[in-house]
C-alpha positions as CSV (number, residue, x, y, z in Angstrom):
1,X,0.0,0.0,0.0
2,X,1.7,3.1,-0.7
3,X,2.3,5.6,2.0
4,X,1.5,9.3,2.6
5,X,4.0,11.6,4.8
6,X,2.4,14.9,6.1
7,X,3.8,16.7,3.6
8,X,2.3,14.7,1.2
9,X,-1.3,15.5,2.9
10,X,-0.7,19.1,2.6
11,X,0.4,19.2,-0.8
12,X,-2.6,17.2,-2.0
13,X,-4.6,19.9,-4.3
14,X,-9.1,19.4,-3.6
15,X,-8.6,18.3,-7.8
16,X,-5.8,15.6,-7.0
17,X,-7.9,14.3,-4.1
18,X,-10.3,13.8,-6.2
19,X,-8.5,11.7,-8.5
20,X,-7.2,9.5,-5.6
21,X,-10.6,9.4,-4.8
22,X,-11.7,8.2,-8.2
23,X,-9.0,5.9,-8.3
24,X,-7.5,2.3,-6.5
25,X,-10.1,2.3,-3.1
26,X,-6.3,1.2,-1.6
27,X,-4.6,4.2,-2.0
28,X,-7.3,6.6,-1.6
29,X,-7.5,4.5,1.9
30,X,-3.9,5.1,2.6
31,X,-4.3,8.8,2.3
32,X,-7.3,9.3,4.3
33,X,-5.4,7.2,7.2
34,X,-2.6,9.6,7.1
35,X,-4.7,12.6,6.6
36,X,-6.6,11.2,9.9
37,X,-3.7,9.8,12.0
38,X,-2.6,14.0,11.5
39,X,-5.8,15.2,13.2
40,X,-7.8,16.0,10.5
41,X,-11.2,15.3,11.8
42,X,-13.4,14.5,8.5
43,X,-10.5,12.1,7.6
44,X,-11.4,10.3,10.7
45,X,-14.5,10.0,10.3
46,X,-14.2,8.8,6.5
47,X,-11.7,6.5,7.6
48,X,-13.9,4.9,10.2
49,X,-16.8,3.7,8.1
50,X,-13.6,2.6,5.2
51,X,-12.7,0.5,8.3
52,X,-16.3,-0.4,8.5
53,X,-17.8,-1.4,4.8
54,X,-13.6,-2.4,4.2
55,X,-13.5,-0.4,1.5
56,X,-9.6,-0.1,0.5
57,X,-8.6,-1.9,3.7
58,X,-9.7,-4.9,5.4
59,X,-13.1,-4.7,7.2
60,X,-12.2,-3.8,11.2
61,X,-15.1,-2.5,12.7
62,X,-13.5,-2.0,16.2
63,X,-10.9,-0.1,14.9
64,X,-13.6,1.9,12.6
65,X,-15.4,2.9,15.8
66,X,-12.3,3.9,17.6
67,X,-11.9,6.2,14.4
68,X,-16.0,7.3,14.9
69,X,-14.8,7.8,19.0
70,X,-12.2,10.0,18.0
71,X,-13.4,12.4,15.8
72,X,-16.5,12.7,17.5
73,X,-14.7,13.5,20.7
74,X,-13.9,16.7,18.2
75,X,-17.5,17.1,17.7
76,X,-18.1,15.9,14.5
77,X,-22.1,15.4,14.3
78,X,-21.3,12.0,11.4
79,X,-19.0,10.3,14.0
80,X,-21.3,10.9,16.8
81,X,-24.1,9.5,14.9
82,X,-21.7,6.9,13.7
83,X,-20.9,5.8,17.3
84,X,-24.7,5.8,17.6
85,X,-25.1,3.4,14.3
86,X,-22.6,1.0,15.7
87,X,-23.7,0.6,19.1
88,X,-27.3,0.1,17.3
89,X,-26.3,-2.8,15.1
90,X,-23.3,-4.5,17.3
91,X,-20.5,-3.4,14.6
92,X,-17.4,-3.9,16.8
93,X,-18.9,-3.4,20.3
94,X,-22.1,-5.7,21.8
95,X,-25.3,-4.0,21.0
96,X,-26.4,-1.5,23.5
97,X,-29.6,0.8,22.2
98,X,-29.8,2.8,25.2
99,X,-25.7,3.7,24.2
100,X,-27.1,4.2,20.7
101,X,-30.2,6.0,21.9
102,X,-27.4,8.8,23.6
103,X,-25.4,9.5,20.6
104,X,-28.2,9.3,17.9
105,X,-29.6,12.2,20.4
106,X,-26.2,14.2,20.7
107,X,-26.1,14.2,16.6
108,X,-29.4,14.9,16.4
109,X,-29.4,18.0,18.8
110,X,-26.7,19.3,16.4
111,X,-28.9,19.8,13.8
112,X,-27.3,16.6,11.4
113,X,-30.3,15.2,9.4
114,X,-29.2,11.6,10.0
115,X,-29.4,12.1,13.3
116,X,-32.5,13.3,13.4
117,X,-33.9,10.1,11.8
118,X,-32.1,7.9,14.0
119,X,-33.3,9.7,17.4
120,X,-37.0,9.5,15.9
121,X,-36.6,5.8,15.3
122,X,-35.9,5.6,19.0
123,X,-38.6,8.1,19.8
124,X,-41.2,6.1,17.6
125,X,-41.0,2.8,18.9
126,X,-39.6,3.8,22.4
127,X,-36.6,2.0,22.8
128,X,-33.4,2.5,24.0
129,X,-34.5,3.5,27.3
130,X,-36.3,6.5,25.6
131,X,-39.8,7.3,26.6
132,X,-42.6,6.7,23.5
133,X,-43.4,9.5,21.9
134,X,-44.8,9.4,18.2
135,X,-45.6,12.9,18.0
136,X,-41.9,14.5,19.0
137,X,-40.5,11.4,16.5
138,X,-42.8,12.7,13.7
139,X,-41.6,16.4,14.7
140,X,-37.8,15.2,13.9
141,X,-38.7,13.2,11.0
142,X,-40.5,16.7,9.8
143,X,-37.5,18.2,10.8
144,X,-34.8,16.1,8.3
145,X,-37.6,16.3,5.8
146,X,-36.8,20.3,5.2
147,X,-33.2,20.0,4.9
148,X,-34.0,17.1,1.9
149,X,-33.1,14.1,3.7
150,X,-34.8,11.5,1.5
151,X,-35.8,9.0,4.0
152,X,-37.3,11.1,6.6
153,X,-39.3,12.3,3.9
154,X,-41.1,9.1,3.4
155,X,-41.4,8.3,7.1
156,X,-43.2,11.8,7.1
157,X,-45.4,10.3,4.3
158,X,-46.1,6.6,6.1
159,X,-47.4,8.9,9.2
160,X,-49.8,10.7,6.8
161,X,-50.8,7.3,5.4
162,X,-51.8,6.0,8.3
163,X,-53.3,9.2,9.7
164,X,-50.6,8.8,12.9
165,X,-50.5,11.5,15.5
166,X,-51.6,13.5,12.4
167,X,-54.7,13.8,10.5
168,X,-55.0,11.9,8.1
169,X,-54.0,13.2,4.5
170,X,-53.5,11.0,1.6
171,X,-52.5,13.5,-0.8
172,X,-49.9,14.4,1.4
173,X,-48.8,10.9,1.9
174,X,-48.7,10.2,-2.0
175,X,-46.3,13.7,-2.3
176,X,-44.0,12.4,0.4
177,X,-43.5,9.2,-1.3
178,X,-43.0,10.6,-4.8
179,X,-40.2,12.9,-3.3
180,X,-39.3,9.9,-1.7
181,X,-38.8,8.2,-4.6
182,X,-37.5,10.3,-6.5
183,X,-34.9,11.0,-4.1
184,X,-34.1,7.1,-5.1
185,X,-34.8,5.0,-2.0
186,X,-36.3,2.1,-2.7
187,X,-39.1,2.4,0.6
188,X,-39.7,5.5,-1.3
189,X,-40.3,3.7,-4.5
190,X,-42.3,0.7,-3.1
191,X,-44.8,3.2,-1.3
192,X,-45.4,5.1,-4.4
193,X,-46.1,2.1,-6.5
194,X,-48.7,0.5,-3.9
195,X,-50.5,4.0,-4.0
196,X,-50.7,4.3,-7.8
197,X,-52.1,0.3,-7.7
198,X,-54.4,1.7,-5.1
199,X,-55.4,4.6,-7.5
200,X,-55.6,2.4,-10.7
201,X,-52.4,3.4,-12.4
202,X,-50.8,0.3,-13.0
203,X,-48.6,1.2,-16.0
204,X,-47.0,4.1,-13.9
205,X,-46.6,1.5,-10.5
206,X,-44.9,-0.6,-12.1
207,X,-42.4,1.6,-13.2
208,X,-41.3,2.0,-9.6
209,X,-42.0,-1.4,-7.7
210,X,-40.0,-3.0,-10.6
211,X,-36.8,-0.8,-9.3
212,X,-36.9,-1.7,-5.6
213,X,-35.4,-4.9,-5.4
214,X,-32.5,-3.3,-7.1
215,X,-31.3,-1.5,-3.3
216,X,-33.7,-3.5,-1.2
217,X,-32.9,-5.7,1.5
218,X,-34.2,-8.9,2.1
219,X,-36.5,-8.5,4.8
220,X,-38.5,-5.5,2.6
221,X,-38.9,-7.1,-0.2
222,X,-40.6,-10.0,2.7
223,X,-42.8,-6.6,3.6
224,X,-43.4,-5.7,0.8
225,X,-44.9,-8.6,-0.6
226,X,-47.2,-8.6,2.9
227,X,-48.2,-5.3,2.5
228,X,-49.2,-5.6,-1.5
229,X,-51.3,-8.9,0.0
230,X,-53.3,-6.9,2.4
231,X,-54.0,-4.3,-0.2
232,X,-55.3,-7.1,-2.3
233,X,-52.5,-7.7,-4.9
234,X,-50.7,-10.6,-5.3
235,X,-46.9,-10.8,-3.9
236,X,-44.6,-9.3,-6.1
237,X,-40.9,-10.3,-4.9
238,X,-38.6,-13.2,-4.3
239,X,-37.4,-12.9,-1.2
């Protein structure tokens, strides 16, 4: 792997990182280490969920999550949602949602729009030692919704839907999950496509339930299938 001095981080011009970043996932790897073993806090955190997905270096998810811990000691709202993420989902430290529950609410209180949605989750069904409350999750959700963030935007639209905490609105609902959609996630997609089955437009459903498996996992394509059932449509995926 080659090897980056500090010099060699400081010279680096935005246009030749972007080549490295364009380029062998190893080197671009190597640079970001040294870029973060010098202190440079986004480095860190980059470097952390490389460590993570093993993306140019083997996958080490403790050592990703002492990368997370360290730049979020710094403040970094990512990391500290990062922490959060990997306390949620056990990636190099046992599972702890009330651990998870902190930092998701730490990012989230710095206005990062991740955050937000992972605070709500907790919010929503009450766990990690957080007390239930639909109505404040839906006020976050609302909340990542107006900086853009895709996925809080369809949450929004699921709570509209089922007329949660809110009235109510299925014209609402439908908007949400078009933006959704459009934004490309794939709950998004599948919520948009049930509606317009629901509404009689099957040409124009199919043209987005057909694109969900393609960044679905598993278990929502088992969902998915359940939920087109109850609407009266047969199942639609393999899962």
């Amino acid at each position: 792997m080659k090897t980056y001095s500090a010099a060699d981080v400081a010279a680096t011009s935005p246009e030749q990182l972007a080549r490295l970043r364009e380029g062998a996932a190893e080197d671009y790897a190597a640079w970001i280490r040294a870029a973060a073993e010098l202190g440079l806090v986004e480095a860190q955190t980059i470097y952390g969920q490389m460590l993570l997905d093993g993306v140019g270096v083997d996958s080490q998810p403790e050592e990703g999550l002492a990368w997370f811990k360290r730049a979020a000691n710094a403040d970094h709202p990512m990391a500290i949602n990062m922490v959060g993420r990997c306390y949620e989902n056990g990636w190099g430290v046992p599972r702890d949602d009330t651990v998870a529950a902190y930092w998701f609410r730490l990012a989230a209180d710095r206005g990062l729009d991740w955050g937000m949605y992972n605070y709500a989750h907790m919010l929503r069904s009450g766990r990690g030692g957080v007390t239930q409350n639909k109505a404040a999750a839906l006020a976050l959700y609302q909340q990542a919704a107006q900086t853009g963030h895709v996925k809080s935007i369809g949450v929004v639209g699921r709570f509209y839907e089922a007329g949660d905490v809110v009235e109510q609105d299925m014209a609402r609902a439908f908007d949400c999950y078009q933006r959704c959609a459009e934004g490309g996630d794939f709950r998004g997609m599948f919520h948009l496509g049930r509606l317009l089955l629901l509404r009689g437009q099957k040409q124009e459903a199919v043209q987005w339930l057909v694109r969900v498996p393609e960044t679905s996992t598993p278990a929502f394509l088992k969902e998915a299938n359940v939920m087109l059932q109850d609407c009266g449509f047969p199942a639609l995926y393999e899962a």
